[in-house]
LOLOVO-902421 format. One line per field, with one value per residue (C-alpha): residue in three letters; residue number from 1; x, y, z. Coordinates in steps of 0.05 Angstrom, whole numbers, plus 5000, padded with zeros to 4 digits. Layout:
// residues N
rest: (ala/...) $
nr: (NUM/...) $
x: (X/...) $
y: (Y/...) $
z: (Z/...) $
***
This chain:
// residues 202
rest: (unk/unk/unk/unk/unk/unk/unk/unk/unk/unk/unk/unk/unk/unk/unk/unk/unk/unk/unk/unk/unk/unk/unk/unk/unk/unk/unk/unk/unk/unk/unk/unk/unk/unk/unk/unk/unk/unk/unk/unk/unk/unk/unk/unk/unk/unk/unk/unk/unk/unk/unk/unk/unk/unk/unk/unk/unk/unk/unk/unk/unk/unk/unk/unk/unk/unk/unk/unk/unk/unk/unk/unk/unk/unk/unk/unk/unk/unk/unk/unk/unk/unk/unk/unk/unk/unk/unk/unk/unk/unk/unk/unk/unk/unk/unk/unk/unk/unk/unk/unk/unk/unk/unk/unk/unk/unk/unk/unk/unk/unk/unk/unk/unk/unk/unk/unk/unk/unk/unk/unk/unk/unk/unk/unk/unk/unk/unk/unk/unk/unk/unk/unk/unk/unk/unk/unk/unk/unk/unk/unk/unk/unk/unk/unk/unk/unk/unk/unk/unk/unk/unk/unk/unk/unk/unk/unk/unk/unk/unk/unk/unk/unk/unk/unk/unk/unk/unk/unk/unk/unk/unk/unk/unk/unk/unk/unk/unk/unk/unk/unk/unk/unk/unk/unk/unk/unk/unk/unk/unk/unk/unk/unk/unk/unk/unk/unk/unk/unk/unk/unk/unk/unk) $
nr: (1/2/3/4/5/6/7/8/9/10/11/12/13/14/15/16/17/18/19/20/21/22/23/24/25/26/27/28/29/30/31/32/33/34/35/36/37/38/39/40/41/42/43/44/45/46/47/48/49/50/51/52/53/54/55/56/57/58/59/60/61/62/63/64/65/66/67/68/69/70/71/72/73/74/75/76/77/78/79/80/81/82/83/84/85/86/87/88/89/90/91/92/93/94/95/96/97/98/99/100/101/102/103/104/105/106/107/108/109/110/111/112/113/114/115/116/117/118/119/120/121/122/123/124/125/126/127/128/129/130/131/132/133/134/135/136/137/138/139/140/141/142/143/144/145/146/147/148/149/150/151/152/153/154/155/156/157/158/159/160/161/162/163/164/165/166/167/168/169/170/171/172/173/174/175/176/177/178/179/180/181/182/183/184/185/186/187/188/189/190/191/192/193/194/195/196/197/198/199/200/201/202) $
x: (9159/9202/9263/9322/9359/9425/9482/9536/9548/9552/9496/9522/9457/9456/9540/9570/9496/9467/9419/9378/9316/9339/9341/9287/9236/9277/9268/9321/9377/9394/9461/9471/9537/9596/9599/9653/9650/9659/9592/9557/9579/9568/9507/9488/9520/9469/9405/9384/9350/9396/9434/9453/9493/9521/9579/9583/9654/9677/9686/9747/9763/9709/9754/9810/9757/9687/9633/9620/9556/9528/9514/9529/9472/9506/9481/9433/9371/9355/9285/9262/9197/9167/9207/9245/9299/9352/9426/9461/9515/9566/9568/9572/9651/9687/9764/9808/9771/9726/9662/9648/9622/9593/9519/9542/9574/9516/9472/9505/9497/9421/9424/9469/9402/9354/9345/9345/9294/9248/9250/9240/9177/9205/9237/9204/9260/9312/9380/9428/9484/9464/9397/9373/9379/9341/9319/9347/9413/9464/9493/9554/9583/9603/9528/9493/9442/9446/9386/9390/9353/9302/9295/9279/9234/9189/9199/9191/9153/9187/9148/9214/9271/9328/9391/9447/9499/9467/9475/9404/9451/9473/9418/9352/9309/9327/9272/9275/9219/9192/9157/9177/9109/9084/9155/9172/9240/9278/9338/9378/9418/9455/9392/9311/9262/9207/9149/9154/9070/9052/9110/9114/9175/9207) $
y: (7241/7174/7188/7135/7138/7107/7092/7049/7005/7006/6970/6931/6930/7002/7008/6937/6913/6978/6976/7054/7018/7011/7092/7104/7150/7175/7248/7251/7216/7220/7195/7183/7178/7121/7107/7116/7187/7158/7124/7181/7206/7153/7165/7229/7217/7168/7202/7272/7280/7312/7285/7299/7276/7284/7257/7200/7178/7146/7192/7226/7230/7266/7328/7318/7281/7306/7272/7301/7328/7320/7371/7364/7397/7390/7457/7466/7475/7442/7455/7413/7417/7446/7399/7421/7379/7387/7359/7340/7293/7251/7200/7206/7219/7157/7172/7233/7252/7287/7270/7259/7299/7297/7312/7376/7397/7368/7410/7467/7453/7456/7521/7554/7524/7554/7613/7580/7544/7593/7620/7553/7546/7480/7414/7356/7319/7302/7273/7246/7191/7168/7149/7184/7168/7106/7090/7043/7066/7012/7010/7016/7091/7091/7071/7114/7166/7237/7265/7335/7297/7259/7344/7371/7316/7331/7401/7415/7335/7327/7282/7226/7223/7185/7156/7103/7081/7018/6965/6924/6865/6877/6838/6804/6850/6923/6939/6991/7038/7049/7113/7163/7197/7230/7226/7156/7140/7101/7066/7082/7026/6998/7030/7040/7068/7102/7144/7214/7229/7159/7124/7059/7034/6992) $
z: (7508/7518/7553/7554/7621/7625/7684/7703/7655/7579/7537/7488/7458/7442/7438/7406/7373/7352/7307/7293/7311/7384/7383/7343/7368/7438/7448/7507/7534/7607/7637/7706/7707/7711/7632/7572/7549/7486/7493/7503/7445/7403/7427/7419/7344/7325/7365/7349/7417/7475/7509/7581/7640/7714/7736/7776/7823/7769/7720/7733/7651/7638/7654/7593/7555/7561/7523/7450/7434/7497/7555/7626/7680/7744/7785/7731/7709/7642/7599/7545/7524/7583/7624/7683/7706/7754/7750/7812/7804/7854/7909/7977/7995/8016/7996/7969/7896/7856/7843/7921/7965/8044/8062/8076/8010/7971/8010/8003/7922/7936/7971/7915/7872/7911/7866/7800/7826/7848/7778/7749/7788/7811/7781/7744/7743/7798/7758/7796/7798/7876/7905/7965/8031/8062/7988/7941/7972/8010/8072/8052/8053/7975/7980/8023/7986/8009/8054/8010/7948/7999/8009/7939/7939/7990/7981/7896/7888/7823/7781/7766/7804/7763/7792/7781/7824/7850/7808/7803/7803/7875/7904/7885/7923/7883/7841/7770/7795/7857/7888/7942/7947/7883/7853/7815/7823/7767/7781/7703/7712/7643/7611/7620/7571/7588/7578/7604/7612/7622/7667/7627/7619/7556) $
***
């Protein structure tokens, strides 16, 4: 299954110089949160595969305009094809807004989970707009990751964990995929392909 992961910033490759060919064989988009809603829907117009989202603290429209076509998983559990994945959207709270929340709120979302994912047997995917704490995350508090996702990692070892929020251009040293265990964790931002069974990335 190849799965296109997206965050932060808009490609122009797939928005201003799309070609089909660039979407051509994706069987699910994931959005991390922090884009256009009208990207989302452009592409979920021009991709019959699913697309979903969280919100990141930037996407205060998202309320009056919600992306078209797409579905938003935030406190949810998703399935597509077998695949269990787990929305939970947001940055650590730094100033009066939605979209932000404090360790404590975020892990009070995961307890509110906790029986959707005992029937789910578990997550396979871990979506979220912010890394997790002491990885990939900054030391900045927009930047911090929240402990509760270092959590449902050790706890449900989904097999990808996919966030945005950290720009790869912030410093020379952030790498696209790197490992917390048995989980890979993908760093979705502008936009990474990838193969679901396999873990190579495009």
């Amino acid at each position: 299954m190849k799965i296109l992961a997206i965050s932060d910033v808009e490609s122009k490759s797939l928005w201003e110089f799309y070609t089909p060919e660039k979407l051509q064989g994706v069987d699910l988009v994931l959005s991390c949160g922090d884009l256009d809603p009208r990207y989302l829907s452009f592409l979920a117009t021009f991709t019959p595969a699913p697309v979903l989202y969280v919100h990141g603290n930037h996407d205060t429209q998202y309320k009056e305009r919600p992306p078209e076509g797409c579905e938003c998983i935030e406190d949810e559990i998703y399935r597509f094809r077998g695949v269990r994945i787990l929305g939970l959207g947001g940055s650590m709270r730094y100033k009066y807004g939605p979209n932000q929340y404090t360790p404590q709120e975020m892990e009070r979302r995961l307890r509110r989970m906790r029986w959707k994912l005992w029937r789910a047997g578990g997550v396979d995917i871990l979506l979220t707009h912010s890394p997790a704490l002491g990885h990939n995350d900054g030391p900045d508090l927009p930047h911090i990751g929240f402990q509760t996702f270092r959590t449902v990692i050790d706890t449900y070892h989904p097999r990808y964990f996919i966030h945005g929020h950290v720009h790869l251009n912030y410093g020379a040293t952030l790498e696209r995929v790197t490992q917390i265990g048995d989980t890979t964790v993908v760093n979705a931002y502008e936009r990474c392909l990838f193969e679901y069974e396999t873990g190579k990335t495009f």
